[in-house]
Structures are given as C-alpha cells and as structure tokens.
N, C-alpha and C positions, 0 to 999 in steps of 0.2 A: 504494500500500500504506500502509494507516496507521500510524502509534507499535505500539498494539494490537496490530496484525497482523505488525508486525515483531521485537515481544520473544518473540510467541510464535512465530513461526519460531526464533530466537535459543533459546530453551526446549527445543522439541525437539531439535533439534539435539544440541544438549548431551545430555538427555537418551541419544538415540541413542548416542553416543558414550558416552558413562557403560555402557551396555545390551552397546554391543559390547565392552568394557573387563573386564565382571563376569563374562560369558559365557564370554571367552577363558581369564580366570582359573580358572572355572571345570572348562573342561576340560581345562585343565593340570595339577589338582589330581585330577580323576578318572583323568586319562592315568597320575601318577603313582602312584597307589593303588592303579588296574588292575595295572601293572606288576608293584609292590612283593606284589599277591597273588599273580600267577602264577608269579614267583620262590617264593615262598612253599610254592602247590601244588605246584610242579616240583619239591621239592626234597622233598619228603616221599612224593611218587609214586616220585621216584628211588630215595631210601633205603628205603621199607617197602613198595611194590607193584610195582615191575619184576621183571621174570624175567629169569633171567640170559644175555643176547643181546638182549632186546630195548629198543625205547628209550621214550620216556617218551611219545610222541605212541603209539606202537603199545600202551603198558601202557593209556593212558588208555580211548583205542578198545578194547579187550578189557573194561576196568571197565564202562563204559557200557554195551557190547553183555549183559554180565552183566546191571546194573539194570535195563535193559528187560525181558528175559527174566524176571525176578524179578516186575518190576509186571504183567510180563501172567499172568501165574500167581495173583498176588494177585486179579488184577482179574476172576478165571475164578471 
C-alpha cells in the first residue's frame, strides 16, 4: 500500500466517523422535537377536542376519521 493510499484510507475513515457522529446528533435532535410536539399536540387535543370518557388516542382517531370523511366529500 503506498503513503497515497494510506492517508486516504486514514481520510475516510475519519470522515466516516465524522458522518456517523452528525447523523446521531442529528437524530437526537429530531427525536427530541418529535417529542416536544407530541407533548404539544396531546395536550391541546386533551384540553379543547376530547369528549368527556374518552382519551386522547381515541379523540385523535375520531378527528381523523372526521377529515377523511370531509376530503372525500370535497373531492366528490
């Protein structure tokens, strides 16, 4: 293997490492954003769209099943 051939092994390398480094950061920072909206959503779903008994995955599902129903109405 030459000089040449061995900095650029040495190069990626790094590289790679840098690559998986940005990436993780990355998804750490979207994991926590996701989060921080769902808290977000769940909590305005709680207060201003639940029915009184039901919970907040069941209000959601009932919303949803609504906007469907609505676009396909539009879309007629």
């Amino acid at each position: 293997m030459s000089t040449l051939e061995k900095i650029e092994k040495i190069v990626v390398e790094g590289y790679k490492s840098i690559e998986v480094g940005v990436v993780d950061s990355y998804k750490k920072i979207e994991d926590i954003v996701v989060d921080g909206y769902k808290k977000i959503e769940n909590g305005f779903v709680e207060k201003h769209l639940m029915k009184e008994g039901e919970t907040v995955a069941e209000a959601k599902e009932r919303i949803l099943k609504k906007v469907k129903e609505t676009d396909n109405i539009d879309a007629e």
